[in-house]
C-alpha positions as CSV (number, residue, x, y, z in Angstrom):
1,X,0.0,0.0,0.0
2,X,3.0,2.7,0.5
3,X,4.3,1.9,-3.0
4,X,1.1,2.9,-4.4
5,X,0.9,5.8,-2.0
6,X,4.1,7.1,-3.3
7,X,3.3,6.5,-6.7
8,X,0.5,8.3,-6.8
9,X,1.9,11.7,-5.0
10,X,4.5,11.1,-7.9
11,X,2.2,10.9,-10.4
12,X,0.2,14.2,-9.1
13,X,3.7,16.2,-8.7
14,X,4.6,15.3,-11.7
15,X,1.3,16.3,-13.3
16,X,1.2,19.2,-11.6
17,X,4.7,20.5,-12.5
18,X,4.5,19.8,-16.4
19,X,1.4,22.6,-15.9
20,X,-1.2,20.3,-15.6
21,X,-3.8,21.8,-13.4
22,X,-4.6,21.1,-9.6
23,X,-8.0,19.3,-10.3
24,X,-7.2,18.0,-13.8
25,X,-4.6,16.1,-11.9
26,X,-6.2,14.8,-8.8
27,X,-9.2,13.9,-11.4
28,X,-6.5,11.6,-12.8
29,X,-4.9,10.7,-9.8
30,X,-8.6,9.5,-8.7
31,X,-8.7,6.8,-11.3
32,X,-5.9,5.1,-9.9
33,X,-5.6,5.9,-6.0
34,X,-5.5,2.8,-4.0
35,X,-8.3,1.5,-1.7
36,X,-10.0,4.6,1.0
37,X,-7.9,7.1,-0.8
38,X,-10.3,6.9,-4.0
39,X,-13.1,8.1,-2.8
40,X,-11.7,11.2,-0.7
41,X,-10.0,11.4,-3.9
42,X,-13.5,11.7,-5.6
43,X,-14.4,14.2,-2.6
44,X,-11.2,16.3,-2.9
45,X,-11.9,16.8,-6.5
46,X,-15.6,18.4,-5.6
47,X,-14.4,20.2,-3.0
48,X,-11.7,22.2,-5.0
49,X,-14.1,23.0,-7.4
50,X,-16.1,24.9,-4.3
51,X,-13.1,26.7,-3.0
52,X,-11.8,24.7,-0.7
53,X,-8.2,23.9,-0.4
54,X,-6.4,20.0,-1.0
55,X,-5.1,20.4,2.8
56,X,-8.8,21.0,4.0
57,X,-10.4,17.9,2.1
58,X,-7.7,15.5,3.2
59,X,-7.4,16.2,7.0
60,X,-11.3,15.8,6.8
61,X,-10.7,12.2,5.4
62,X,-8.6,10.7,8.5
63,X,-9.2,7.2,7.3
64,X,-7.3,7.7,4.0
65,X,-4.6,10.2,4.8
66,X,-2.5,10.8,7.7
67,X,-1.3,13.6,9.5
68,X,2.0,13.7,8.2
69,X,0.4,13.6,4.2
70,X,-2.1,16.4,5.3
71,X,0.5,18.6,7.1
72,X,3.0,17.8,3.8
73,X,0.1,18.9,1.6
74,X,-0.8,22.1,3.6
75,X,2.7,23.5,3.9
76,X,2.7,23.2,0.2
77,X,-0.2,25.3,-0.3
78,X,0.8,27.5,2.1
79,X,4.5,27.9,0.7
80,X,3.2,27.9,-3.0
81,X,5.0,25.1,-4.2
């Protein structure tokens, strides 16, 4: 399950950084994230759409990401990168 966790935050920085839209990519990402993560996923998508940040969505699903992934994701937004 961590393999596919780590390929799929590749898969979404890599996405991301060739240009590719925030919620183009986790709409991609969605398709092939592992097990609880796919439908927070789903929910993260929806919820960007209404304004609300990746950080928020994720630390709201607690059975598919964990404080250190939210907290990772957060600082990013925060920091811009």
């Amino acid at each position: 399950m961590a393999a596919k966790r780590a390929e799929l935050y590749h898969s979404l920085a890599t996405m991301m950084a060739s240009g590719l839209p925030v919620l183009k990519a986790v709409e991609l990402a969605t398709r092939t994230a592992p097990g609880r993560m796919r439908p927070a996923f789903r929910h993260m998508r929806a919820a960007a759409e209404e304004g609300r940040t990746l950080g928020e969505v994720m630390a709201a699903h607690r059975e598919a990401f964990s404080p250190l992934e939210v907290l990772v994701v957060q600082a990013g937004e925060t920091s811009g990168r």
